[in-house]
C-alpha positions, 0 to 999 in steps of 0.5 A: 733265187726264183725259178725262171720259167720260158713262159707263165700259162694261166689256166688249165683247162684244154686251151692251157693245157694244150700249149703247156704241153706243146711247149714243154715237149716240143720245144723243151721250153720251161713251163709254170701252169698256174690254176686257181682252182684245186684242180688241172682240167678247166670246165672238163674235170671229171672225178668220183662222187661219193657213191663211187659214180665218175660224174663231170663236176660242171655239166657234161662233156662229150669230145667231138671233133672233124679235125685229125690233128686234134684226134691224133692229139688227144689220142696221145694222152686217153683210149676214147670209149665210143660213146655217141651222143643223144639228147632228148627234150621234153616237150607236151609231156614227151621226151623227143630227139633234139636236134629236131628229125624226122621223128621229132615232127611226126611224133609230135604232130602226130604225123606219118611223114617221110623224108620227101613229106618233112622238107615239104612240111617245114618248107610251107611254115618256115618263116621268110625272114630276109636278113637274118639278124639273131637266134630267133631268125635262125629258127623260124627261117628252118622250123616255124614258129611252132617249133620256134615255141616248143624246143627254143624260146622258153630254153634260150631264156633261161640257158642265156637270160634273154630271148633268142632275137637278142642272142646273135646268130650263131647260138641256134646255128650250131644246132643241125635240123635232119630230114631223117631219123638220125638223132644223133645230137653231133655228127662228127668224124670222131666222138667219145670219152677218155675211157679213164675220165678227162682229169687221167687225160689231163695228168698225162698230158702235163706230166713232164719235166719242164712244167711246174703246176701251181693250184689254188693260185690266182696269177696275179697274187704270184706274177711279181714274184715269178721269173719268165719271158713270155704270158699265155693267158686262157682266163676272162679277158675283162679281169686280165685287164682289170676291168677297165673297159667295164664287165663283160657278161658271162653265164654261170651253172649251179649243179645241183646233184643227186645219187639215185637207188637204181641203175638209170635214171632216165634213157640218155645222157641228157634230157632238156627241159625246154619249158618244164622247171627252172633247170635246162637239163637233167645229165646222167654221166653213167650212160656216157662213161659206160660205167658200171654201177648198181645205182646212179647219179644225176645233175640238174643244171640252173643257168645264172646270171652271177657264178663262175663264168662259163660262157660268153654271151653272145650279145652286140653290146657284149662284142663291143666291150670284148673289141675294146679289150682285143684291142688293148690286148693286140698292144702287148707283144709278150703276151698271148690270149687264148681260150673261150673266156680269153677271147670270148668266144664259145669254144668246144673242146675241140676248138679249144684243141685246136686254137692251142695247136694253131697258137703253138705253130706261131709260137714255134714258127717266131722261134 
């Protein structure tokens, strides 16, 4: 006789992972987590490459939150190594701190101002836009169109596949500007990494009684012969329903990776390349997991149109497609979608946390 869960999970990153547990510890329900990739872990899965170096198979991953209740959460499952994240661009042959600051500007421009000075500069080239309608609104409404130039449009081109007026608003928004020379590249509460890696963090969170993993398993080969009461979706929204309202579009990465005879590479973890070359960034995970090491390894990433789907596009008619799905989804009362791809909707890890923590009071409270 088939096993009979509580509830079916789809997915394994945070979203998933976060109400499995919940589910499994606090209300001792019965849980069947289903991946289809070799791995638990999602987008954040970190392992050990050949030269021994613990890298993040799918770009970087820097955990930052405001919120308590997610830190105390996580706090549960890793020690957090205190790394705070810098970024830099490389712009007219200069590597400079992104989000732009006070050094930012007076490097560039070769200028001398002050905190007073830079509100002053910026005021009298920002662009009066009135309503803003998309990404390139944001930025010309802060920097101007030199900046505009020099850090955003070539980027978003090649991160998105368009240019920033066809990106809606909160693309650029979630990117701070700072008067002074803070270059941090997040400003939150609390930052870090697991000091053991995200996949220890994961194994911890789903090592319990009540929840069964199954890998390399695409739900839909095994939903007809699994017994349960209650589907928690995290995937694309689009393929839960088969397409029928049409693809919704995502971006994809390719990484591509190279291990390097000496310690680092370069001076942070990230260093964008805005203008320069076909990949976005260049990330060095070493200056991140504070990992010892006598060589290093680095990643460049390549946006794609096609590939696994990484992120949501935030584009009008993508909403429009998405809306239709919310729709179809809101008809179904024993099925709950959550996670970036499930709503598509860009989520930090965080978020991801939180949405999860939120679901599972709803979820506890019905009960």
């Amino acid at each position: 006789m088939a096993a009979q869960y509580d509830y079916l999970v789809v997915g394994a990153g945070f979203a998933g992972s976060v109400i499995s547990e919940r589910l499994a510890s606090e209300l001792n329900k019965k849980v069947m987590l289903v991946e289809r990739r070799p791995h638990v872990g999602g987008n954040s899965y970190d392992c050990y490459d050949d030269a021994g170096i613990l890298v993040h198979k799918y770009g970087a991953h820097i955990f930052h939150t405001n919120h308590d209740d997610v830190w105390q959460y996580v706090n549960r499952f890793a020690q957090w190594n205190g790394y705070v994240h810098r970024v830099l661009a490389y712009v007219d042959g200069l590597k400079l701190p992104i989000p732009i600051n006070l050094t930012t500007v007076n490097t560039l421009l070769r200028k001398n101002f002050d905190e007073q000075g830079i509100r002053d500069y910026l005021a009298s080239v920002r662009v009066n836009i009135g309503e803003i309608k998309n990404s390139r609104d944001v930025v010309l409404s802060q920097v101007g169109e030199f900046f505009y130039e020099k850090f955003f449009k070539n980027y978003t081109y090649k991160q998105w596949g368009v240019y920033p007026e066809a990106l809606s608003p909160e693309v650029t928004k979630r990117i701070p500007l700072r008067f002074n020379t803070d270059d941090r590249y997040f400003g939150d509460k609390y930052e870090g990494l697991p000091v053991d890696g995200f996949f220890k963090l994961f194994d911890r969170m789903l090592d319990h009684k009540n929840i069964t993993i199954a890998l390399n398993t695409d739900y839909k080969k095994i939903i007809n012969d699994v017994k349960f009461d209650y589907l928690i979706y995290t995937g694309p929204i689009d393929y839960f329903f088969d397409n029928m309202h049409g693809e919704l579009p995502y971006r994809s990465q390719r990484f591509e990776f190279e291990t390097l005879d000496v310690e680092y590479y370069q001076e942070v973890a990230v260093v964008n390349y805005p203008n320069d070359h076909l990949f976005t960034k260049i990330t060095e995970s070493k200056h991140f997991t504070k990992q010892r090491h006598p060589r290093t390894t680095i990643v460049r990433e390549f946006p794609e149109a096609t590939g696994e789907p990484y992120y949501p596009v935030p584009m009008e008619s993508a909403a429009a497609i998405y809306a239709k799905y919310k729709g179809e989804a809101d008809k179904l009362k024993t099925v709950y979608f959550a996670g970036r791809l499930a709503e598509y909707k860009y989520y930090n890890m965080d978020q991801a946390v939180k949405r999860s923590l939120e679901l599972f009071q709803t979820i506890a409270a019905s009960k």
